[in-house]
C-alpha positions, 0 to 999 in steps of 0.5 A: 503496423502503426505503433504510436501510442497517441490517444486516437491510436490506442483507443482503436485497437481491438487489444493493446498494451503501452509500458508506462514508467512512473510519471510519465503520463499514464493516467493522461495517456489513459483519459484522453484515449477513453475522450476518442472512443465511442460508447461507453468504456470499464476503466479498472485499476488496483487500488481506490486511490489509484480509481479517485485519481482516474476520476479527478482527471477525468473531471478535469478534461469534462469527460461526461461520466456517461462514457466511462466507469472507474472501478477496482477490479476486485469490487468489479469482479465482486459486483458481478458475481454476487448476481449469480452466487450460488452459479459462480461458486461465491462464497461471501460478500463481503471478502476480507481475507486474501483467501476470500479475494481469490474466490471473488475473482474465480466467481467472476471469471465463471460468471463471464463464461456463461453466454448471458453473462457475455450479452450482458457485458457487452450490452453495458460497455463498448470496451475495456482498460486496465491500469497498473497492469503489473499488479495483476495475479495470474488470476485477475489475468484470466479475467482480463482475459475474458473481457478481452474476448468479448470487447477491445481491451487496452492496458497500461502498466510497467514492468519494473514496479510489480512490487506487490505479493500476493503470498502464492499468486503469481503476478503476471509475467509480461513475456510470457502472459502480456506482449503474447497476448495483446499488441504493444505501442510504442513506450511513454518516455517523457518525464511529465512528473519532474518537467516543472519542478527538478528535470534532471532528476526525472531523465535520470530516473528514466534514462540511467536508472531505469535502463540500467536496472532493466540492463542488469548493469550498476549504477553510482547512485551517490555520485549522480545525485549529487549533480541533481541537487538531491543527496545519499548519505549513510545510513544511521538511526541518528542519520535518519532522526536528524533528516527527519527533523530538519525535513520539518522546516520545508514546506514539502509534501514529503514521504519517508519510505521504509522497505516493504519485507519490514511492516513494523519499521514505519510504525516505529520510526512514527512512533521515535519522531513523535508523530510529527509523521504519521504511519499509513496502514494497508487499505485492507482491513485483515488486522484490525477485524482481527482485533476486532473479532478477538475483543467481540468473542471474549468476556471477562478477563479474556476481553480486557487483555484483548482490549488492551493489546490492540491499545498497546499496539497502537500507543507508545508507554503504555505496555509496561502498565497494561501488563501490571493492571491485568497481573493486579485484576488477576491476583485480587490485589489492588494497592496502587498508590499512583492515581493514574493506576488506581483509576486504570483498574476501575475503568479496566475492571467495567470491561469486565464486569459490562458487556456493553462496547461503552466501558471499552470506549471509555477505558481507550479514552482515559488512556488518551487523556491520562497517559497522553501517549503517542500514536504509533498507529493513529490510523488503526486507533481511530478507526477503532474508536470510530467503531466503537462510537458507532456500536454505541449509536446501535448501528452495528451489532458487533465490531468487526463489522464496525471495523470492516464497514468502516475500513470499506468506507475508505476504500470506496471515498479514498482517505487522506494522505497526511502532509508527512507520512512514514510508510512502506513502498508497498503502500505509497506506490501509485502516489506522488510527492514532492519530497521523498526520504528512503530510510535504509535503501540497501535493504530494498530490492531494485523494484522497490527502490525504484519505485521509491526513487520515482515517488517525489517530484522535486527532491531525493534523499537516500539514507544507505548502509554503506557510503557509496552505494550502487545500484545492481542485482549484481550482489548476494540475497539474503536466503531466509529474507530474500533481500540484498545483502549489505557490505559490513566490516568486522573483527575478521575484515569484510563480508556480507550481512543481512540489512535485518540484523539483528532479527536475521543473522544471515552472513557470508564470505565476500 
C-alpha cells in the first residue's frame, strides 16, 4: 500500500489521515492536494482564523475558488441544519453557548441521514477534508463520519495538540476513533516553520521533544535551549516583568503565552505592563452577551451597578470608585468634594433616570477620558463600545444582540492579532510568531507546552518555577487543578505544591 503523503497520493484516497506536527506544512500539504483533485472539494477546520489562513494559501497558489469551499465545521453544520429545523431538531439560529453548539452539530448529523440530504451533499462536492482534527468532539466525528460515507474523506491533525476542553464532550481518541477508521500516510516531518529563520530549534522541537513526549521519556529543556540561542529562566513575577520590557526593544512578532487552566493571568499581566501588550479574548461571545444581557434586563440602580461591573472588568483603577458611587446613589448623599466624583454621579445617576443606551455610552466615555485607566480587557471594552454606538444608530434593538452581531463579525472577517499580545495556549494555537515568552511553564500540562514551545519561528523563552526543568508526565498532578505539580522548599525541606498557590493549597510529600 503506497503510504506517501505527496499531495496526488493523498488527493486519491477515498479516506485518509496524515499526522501533521506543528510547522511542518500542513496547510501546504492541504492545498496542494485539493490542486489535484477534480470537482469541488468542502475543506473544514476549527476556528476562523484557522479558515482565513486556508484561503490566503489558496489565493496564493491561484486555486480558483471554484474547486473549493473553506468553512468552520460548526457554521457548516449550522447552514445545513437551519434548512430543515423543525426535522433536525434545531433549536436556534444563532448559538451562543456550547450547549447550544452541541445541538447544532446533532442537527446536522440528523440531517445528512435523510436520503435527500445525501443527493444533496453529493450533488455540491466531489470530497471533503478536514483540518486540526485533533479538536474534533465525539460528535463532530459522527458527522465527519457521515461525510466519510458519502464522499472521499482526508483529514490532518496531530495528536499532541488536542488542548481544547469541551467540559463533557470527549475529543476524538486517535487509536480508538482516527487510525480505525481512515487510511494513515506517512507522517509530515520537515520543519518548514523554522527552515529560514532558527532550524536547530524547529528539529529539536520535532526530533527531541516531540518524541519524547510521545516516549513519555524526560527532557532537560534548559540545557538544550542554551545551544539554540533561546533561554529558561526561573520563573518570578519580577523575572517575567523585566523580559517583557525588554522584549519591547525587538522588533518581533511576539506572544507571551500563560497556561490555559488560569483565564484571568493574561488579563492581568496586560493589565501590570500597561498595555504595551494586549490580552486576546475567546472568539465565542458567551461573556460578554453575558454582560450584555444583564445591563438590557435591568433598570434603575440595578442597570448601573451592571454597567459598571463590566467597567471594572475591563479597566484598571477604577473598582474602588465605582463602589463609592453606588454606596453615595444608594444612601441619597452626594458630597463629593472631588470633581471627578462629583461628575462620576451626575453621569451615573442618567443611567438610572434614562432608559436609553446614550447615558450608558456617555458614562463609559467619561470614565476613559476622566480616569485615563488602562485596559486590561481592550478587546471586550471596545466591542461594548461598538455595541453601544450601534444601538444609538437604531440598528439593534437590545444589546446582547450588538454584542453577538458584533463578535460574529470577527469570526466571519477573522480580527487582528496585535504585534504584542498576552494570551492563553488555548487561544494562540493554529498561530504563528516570531518570538514566544512562556510565563510560568511548570504549571502547563506537556500538551500545552508543546503546543506553546512550537508557536515561534525564531526565538524561545521560558520562565519556570524551578532552575532546571525537565519535561515529563513523569511527576505528580495536582488533583483539584489537574495540572503538574511544582518542586518547593520549605521550612520542612522538599515537596510538592501546586503552581495556583495561593488559590490551591494542594501539597504532598516528595
Amino acid at each position: 500500500m503506497d503510504r506517501t503523503n505527496s499531495p496526488e497520493n493523498f488527493a486519491k484516497q477515498l479516506r485518509a489521515v496524515v499526522v501533521a506536527p506543528a510547522g511542518c506544512g500542513k496547510t501546504e500539504l492541504i492545498v496542494q492536494s485539493v490542486g489535484c483533485c477534480t470537482g469541488k472539494q468542502l475543506i473544514l477546520t476549527h476556528t476562523h482564523a484557522g479558515a482565513d489562513s486556508l484561503k490566503a494559501r489558496f489565493r496564493k497558489y491561484n486555486i480558483s475558488t471554484s474547486m473549493f469551499h473553506v468553512e468552520t465545521i460548526h457554521s457548516f453544520a449550522l447552514r445545513y441544519a437551519s434548512s430543515y429545523p423543525k426535522i433536525c431538531g434545531l433549536q436556534t439560529n444563532t448559538p451562543k453557548t456550547s450547549k447550544d453548539y452541541d445541538n447544532v452539530i446533532e442537527s446536522a448529523k440528523r440531517f445528512f441521514e435523510l436520503p435527500l440530504a445525501k443527493q444533496i451533499f453529493r450533488n455540491t462536492y466531489a470530497g471533503v477534508y478536514v483540518d486540526e482534527y485533533q479538536d474534533c468532539t465525539i460528535g463532530q466525528h459522527q458527522l465527519i463520519m457521515e461525510l466519510a460515507n458519502l464522499l472521499p474523506c482526508r483529514i490532518v491533525g496531530d495528536p499532541l495538540q488536542d488542548i481544547f476542553s469541551f467540559g463533557t464532550n470527549q475529543i476524538v481518541e486517535w487509536n480508538r476513533d482516527v487510525f480505525p477508521n481512515f487510511n494513515r500516510l506517512d507522517d509530515l516531518t520537515e520543519p518548514w516553520r523554522w527552515k529560514n529563520t532558527n532550524l536547530k530549534l524547529g528539529e529539536w522541537l520535532l526530533q527531541e521533544v516531540r518524541h519524547k513526549l510521545l516516549q513519555n521519556s524526560s527532557i532537560n529543556i534548559s540545557r538544550d535551549l542554551e545551544d539554540l540561542g533561546c533561554f529558561c529562566e526561573e520563573f518570578s513575577a519580577i523575572k517575567t516583568k523585566n523580559v517583557l520590557l525588554a522584549a519591547l526593544d525587538e522588533d518581533f512578532q511576539t506572544y507571551v503565552i500563560t497556561a490555559t487552566n488560569i483565564p484571568d493571568k493574561s488579563h492581568h499581566l496586560a493589565s501590570q505592563m500597561q498595555n504595551r501588550y494586549k490580552s486576546i479574548e475567546p472568539i465565542t461571545s458567551e461573556e460578554i452577551c453575558k454582560y450584555a444581557a444583564s445591563i438590557d434586563t435591568t433598570v434603575g440602580i440595578a442597570r448601573l451597578i451592571n454597567v459598571l461591573k463590566f467597567a471594572e472588568i475591563c479597566l484598571t483603577g477604577i473598582k474602588q470608585d465605582c463602589k463609592d458611587i453606588v454606596r453615595a446613589i444608594q444612601s441619597g448623599k452626594h458630597r463629593f468634594q472631588i470633581k471627578r466624583k462629583i461628575e462620576f454621579v451626575e453621569y451615573s445617576t442618567k443611567v438610572i433616570e434614562d432608559a436609553s443606551y446614550v447615558s450608558i455610552h456617555d458614562l463609559y466615555q467619561y470614565i476613559l477620558s476622566s480616569y485615563q485607566p488602562t485596559l486590561s480587557r481592550y478587546q471586550l471594552w471596545t466591542e461594548m463600545n461598538n455595541a453601544l454606538r450601534e444601538i444609538i444608530a437604531g440598528n439593534y434593538k437590545n444589546l446582547e444582540s450588538a454584542v453577538w452581531e458584533i463578535r460574529s463579525r470577527y469570526k466571519y472577517l477573522g480580527r487582528r492579532i496585535p504585534k504584542r499580545c498576552i494570551s492563553r495556549t488555548l487561544l494562540l494555537k493554529g498561530l504563528e510568531c516570531e518570538y514566544a515568552i512562556i510565563v510560568d511553564a511548570g504549571s502547563f500540562n506537556n500538551k500545552n507546552l508543546y503546543v506553546a514551545m512550537t508557536r515561534p519561528s525564531t526565538k524561545l523563552h521560558l520562565l519556570f518555577n524551578e532552575s532546571t526543568q525537565y519535561l515529563n508526565d513523569l511527576r505528580p498532578r495536582c488533583p483539584k487543578c489537574n495540572i503538574v505539580l511544582v518542586q518547593r522548599n520549605g521550612t520542612r525541606g522538599l515537596f510538592w505544591g501546586c503552581p495556583n498557590y495561593p488559590q490551591c493549597k494542594h501539597t504532598q510529600k516528595i
